[in-house]
N, C-alpha and C positions, 0 to 999 in steps of 0.2 A: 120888298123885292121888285126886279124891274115888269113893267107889264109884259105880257108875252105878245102881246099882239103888234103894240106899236116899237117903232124901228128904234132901235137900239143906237144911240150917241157912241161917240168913242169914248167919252169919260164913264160912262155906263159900260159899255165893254170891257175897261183895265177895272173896273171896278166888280162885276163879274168873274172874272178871272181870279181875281186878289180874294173875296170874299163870299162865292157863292163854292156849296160845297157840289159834288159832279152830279148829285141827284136834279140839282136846280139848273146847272148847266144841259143837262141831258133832256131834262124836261123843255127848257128853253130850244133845244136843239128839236125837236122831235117836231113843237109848233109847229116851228116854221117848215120844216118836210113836209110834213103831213097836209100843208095847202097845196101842195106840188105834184104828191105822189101816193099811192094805196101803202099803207102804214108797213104790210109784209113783202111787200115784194123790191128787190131790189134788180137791177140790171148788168150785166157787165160784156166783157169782151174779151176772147183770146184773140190776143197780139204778139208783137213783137217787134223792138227797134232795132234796127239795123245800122251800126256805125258804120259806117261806109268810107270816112278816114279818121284817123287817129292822132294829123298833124293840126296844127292849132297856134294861135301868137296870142292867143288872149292871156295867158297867163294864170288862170283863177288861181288863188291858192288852196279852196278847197276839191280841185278837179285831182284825181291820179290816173288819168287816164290819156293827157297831150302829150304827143311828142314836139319838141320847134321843129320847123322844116330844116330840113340836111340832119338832122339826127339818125341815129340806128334806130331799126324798128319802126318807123315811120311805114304809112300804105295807105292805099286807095282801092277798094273792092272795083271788080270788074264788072260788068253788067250779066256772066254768068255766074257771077258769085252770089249776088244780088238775087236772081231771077230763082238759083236754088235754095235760098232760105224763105224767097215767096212761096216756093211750092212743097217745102217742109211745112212752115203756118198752115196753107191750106189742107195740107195732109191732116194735119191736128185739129179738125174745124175750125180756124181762123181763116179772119177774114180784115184785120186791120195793122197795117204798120206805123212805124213812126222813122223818120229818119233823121240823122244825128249826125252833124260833121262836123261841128267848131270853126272854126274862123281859120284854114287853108287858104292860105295868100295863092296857091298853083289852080286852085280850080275856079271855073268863068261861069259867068251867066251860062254861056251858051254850052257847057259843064252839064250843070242843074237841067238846063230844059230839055237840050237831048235826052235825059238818063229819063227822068219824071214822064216825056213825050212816047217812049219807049216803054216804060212799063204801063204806061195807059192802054197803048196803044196792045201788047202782048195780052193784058190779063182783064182788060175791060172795066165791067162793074163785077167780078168775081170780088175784086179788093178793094178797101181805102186807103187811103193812104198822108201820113202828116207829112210835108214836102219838110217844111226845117221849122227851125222855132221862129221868133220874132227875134232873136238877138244874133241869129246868121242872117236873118232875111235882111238887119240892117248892114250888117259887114258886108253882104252882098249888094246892095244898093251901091254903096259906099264904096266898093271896088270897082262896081261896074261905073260910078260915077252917075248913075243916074238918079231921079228922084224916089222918093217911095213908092208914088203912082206909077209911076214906070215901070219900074221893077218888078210890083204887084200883077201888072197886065202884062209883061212877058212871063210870068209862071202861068196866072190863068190860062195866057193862051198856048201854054205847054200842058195842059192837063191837070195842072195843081187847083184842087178846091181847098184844102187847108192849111194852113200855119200856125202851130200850134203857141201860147202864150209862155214858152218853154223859153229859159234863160232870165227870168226874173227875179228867180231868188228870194232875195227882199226887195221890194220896190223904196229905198229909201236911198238920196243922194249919200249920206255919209257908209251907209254897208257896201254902197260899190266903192267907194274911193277906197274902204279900209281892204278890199276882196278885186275885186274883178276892175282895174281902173280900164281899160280896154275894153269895157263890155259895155260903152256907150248910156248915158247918163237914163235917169227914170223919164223926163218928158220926150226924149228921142226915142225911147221903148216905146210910148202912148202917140206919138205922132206919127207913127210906124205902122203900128195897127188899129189908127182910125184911115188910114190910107189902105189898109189889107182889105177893112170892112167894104169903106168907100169903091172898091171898087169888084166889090162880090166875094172876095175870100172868107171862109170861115173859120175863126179861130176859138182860142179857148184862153182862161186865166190860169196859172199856177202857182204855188209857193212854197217855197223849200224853209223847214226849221232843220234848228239846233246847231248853228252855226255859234258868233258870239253875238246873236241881234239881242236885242232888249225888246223885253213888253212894250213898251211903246211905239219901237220899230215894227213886230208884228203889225200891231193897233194900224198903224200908219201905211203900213201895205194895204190892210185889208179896205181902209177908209179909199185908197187911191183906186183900188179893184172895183168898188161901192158904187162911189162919183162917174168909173167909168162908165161903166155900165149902166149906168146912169144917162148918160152923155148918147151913149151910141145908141140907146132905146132898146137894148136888151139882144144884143145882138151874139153876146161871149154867149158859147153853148152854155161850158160847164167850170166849174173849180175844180184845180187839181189838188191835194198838199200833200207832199211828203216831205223827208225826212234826211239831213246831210246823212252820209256814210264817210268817215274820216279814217280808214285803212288808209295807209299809203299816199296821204296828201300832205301838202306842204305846211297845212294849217293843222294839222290831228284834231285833238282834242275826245270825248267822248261822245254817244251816241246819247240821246235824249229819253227817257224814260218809258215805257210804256204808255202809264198815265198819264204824262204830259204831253204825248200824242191824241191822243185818246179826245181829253177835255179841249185841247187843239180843234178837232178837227168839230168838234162842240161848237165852239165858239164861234168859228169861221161861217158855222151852219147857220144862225141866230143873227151872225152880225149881214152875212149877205143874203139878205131878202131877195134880193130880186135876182138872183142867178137860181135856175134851176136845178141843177147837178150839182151835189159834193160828192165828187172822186176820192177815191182812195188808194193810196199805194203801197198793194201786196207786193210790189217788185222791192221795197226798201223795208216794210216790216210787218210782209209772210202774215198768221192767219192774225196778228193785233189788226191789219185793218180791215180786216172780217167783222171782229167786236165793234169796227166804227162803225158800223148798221146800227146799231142801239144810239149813237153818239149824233144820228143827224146826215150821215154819209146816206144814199140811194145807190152807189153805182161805183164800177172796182176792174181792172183790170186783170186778166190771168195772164204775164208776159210768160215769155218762154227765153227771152235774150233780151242781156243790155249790157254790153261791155263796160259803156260807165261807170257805172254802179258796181259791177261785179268786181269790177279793179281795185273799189274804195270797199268791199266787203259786203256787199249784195250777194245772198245766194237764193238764186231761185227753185221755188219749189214746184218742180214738173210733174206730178201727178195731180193734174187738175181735176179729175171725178173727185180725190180726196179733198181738194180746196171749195167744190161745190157741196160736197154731203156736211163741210161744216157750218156752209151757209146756210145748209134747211136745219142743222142740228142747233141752229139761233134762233129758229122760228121763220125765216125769212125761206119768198120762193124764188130763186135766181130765176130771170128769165136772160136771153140773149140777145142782145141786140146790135144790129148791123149798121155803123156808122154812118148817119146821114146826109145829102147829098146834095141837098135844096138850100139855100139861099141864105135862109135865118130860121135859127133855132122853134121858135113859131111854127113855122110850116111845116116841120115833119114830127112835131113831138108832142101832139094833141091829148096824149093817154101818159099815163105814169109808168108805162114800159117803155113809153120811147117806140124805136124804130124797130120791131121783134125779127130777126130772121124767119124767114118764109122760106129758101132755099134750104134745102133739105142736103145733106154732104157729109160723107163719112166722118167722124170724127168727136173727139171726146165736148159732150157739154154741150151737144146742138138738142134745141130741144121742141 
């Protein structure tokens, strides 16, 4: 079997995957955690994304959630629509958003920095906030017409500290041509956010299964997350992965197994040594990626809202005390932690809790 300590190949990966049964996986998975973080205690966040429009040209076929522009049903949240689901989050002890718009040909640079410049300016350091993913941040470039750099230093200097690695899906050139041909190729994704890095932004990796990728495409995302991360000297916080929901899209198909998330989210753990965080997403599959704690996961969000997802059969589970008492009924101790604010991953996350909230605030899971 393979050694746990040294780095795992990618032909050692598929071959992991194909012939280790999940005790070996799980074990492999745990190693590598356990250089990162205290074995029990995991971390998480109540959040919540906020689509903010609904119109979209990218096309994916696994999305149910775009409208084209001039369609019915088409919108654009207002900045009091906005500013009231900030202050329901915070009602509920939350303290981090995400925001989600797709590739809306109507709205401009100067769009984005108003809206981001404003709620900086309203709610301070009470929130954080993920400005858009990397695959609007490049439609955005690309609208405004200016470089990466450019575009990166008019969000910082509108208040944006993050861009999350959100719209990647599978990082392999033949899964976009077959899915998302308008979602700009895999090296325009990574040339995108070595320019976010380059110039102070903070972002993160993600990846979406159960689509129709193959084991090898997995393998080949996770290798290209690897090399990055590599590259930029450890600069991606965290890993994200979840899981397509194929209600209502153009591509259906079914939803992927339990355990085939599970050993997933295993693998991902083992194979990315050098990223510190594996995220988990209870917003696509509720308390299974609770059970990814055993599997090599540290860290998990409690959403409260994501249109996307709900459209394609996402349904969130809002009693968060009962989403924490499963995490201690694992053995594990949730702690909370407040998204951080500094520069690189390094500098604020010295301890295996990460960044703990210290502000004290009515609401479920502060602790």
């Amino acid at each position: 079997m393979v050694d746990r300590v040294r780095r795992l190949s990618s032909s050692e990966a598929l071959a992991l995957w194909r012939k280790a049964d999940t005790t070996e996986l799980k074990a492999r998975a745990r190693a590598v955690r356990n250089r990162f973080h205290s074995p029990k205690t995991a971390t998480y966040t109540i959040m919540r994304i906020v689509n903010f429009t609904n119109v979209c040209v990218a096309q994916c076929d696994y999305c149910a959630f775009y409208v084209l522009p001039g369609h019915p049903g088409g919108y654009v949240l207002g900045l009091d629509e906005i500013f009231s689901r900030i202050d329901e989050l915070l009602s509920l002890g939350g303290d981090l958003l995400g925001f989600n718009g797709g590739f809306n040909p109507d709205l401009t640079l100067d769009f984005y920095c108003d809206t981001f410049r404003e709620i900086r300016r309203r709610y301070g350091e009470w929130i954080e906030f993920y400005a858009l993913t990397v695959a609007e941040f490049l439609y955005l470039a690309d609208r405004a017409r200016l470089t990466y750099d450019e575009c990166a230093r008019r969000l910082r200097d509108a208040g944006v500290l993050w861009i999350t690695g959100g719209g990647a899906e599978i990082l392999t050139e033949d899964f976009r041509l077959r899915h998302s041909r308008l979602k700009y190729s895999v090296e325009e994704f990574f040339e995108a956010q070595r320019a976010l890095i380059r110039n102070g932004l903070r972002t993160t990796a993600t990846m979406v299964i159960g689509f129709d990728e193959s084991l090898e495409e997995r393998i080949e995302h996770l290798e290209r997350i690897r090399d990055f991360q590599d590259e930029v000297g450890g600069a991606l916080y965290s890993f994200l992965v979840w899981t397509y929901k194929p209600l209502h899209t153009a591509l259906g198909g079914r939803e992927i197994s339990d355990e085939e998330y599970l050993r997933h989210v295993a693998l991902c753990r083992a194979f990315l040594d050098n990223i510190r965080h594996i995220r988990v997403s209870v917003l696509t599959r509720n308390e299974t990626a609770l059970r990814a704690l055993d599997y090599g996961a540290d860290d998990f969000d409690l959403p409260i809202e994501d249109e996307v997802t709900e459209k394609a059969g996402a349904v969130i589970e809002k009693d968060l005390e009962s989403l924490l008492s499963r995490v201690r009924k694992l053995g594990y101790s949730p702690v909370y932690r407040r998204t951080p604010r500094c520069p690189r991953s390094q500098d604020c996350d010295s301890s295996s809790e990460g960044s703990a909230r210290t502000v004290s605030r009515k609401g479920v899971g502060v602790e």
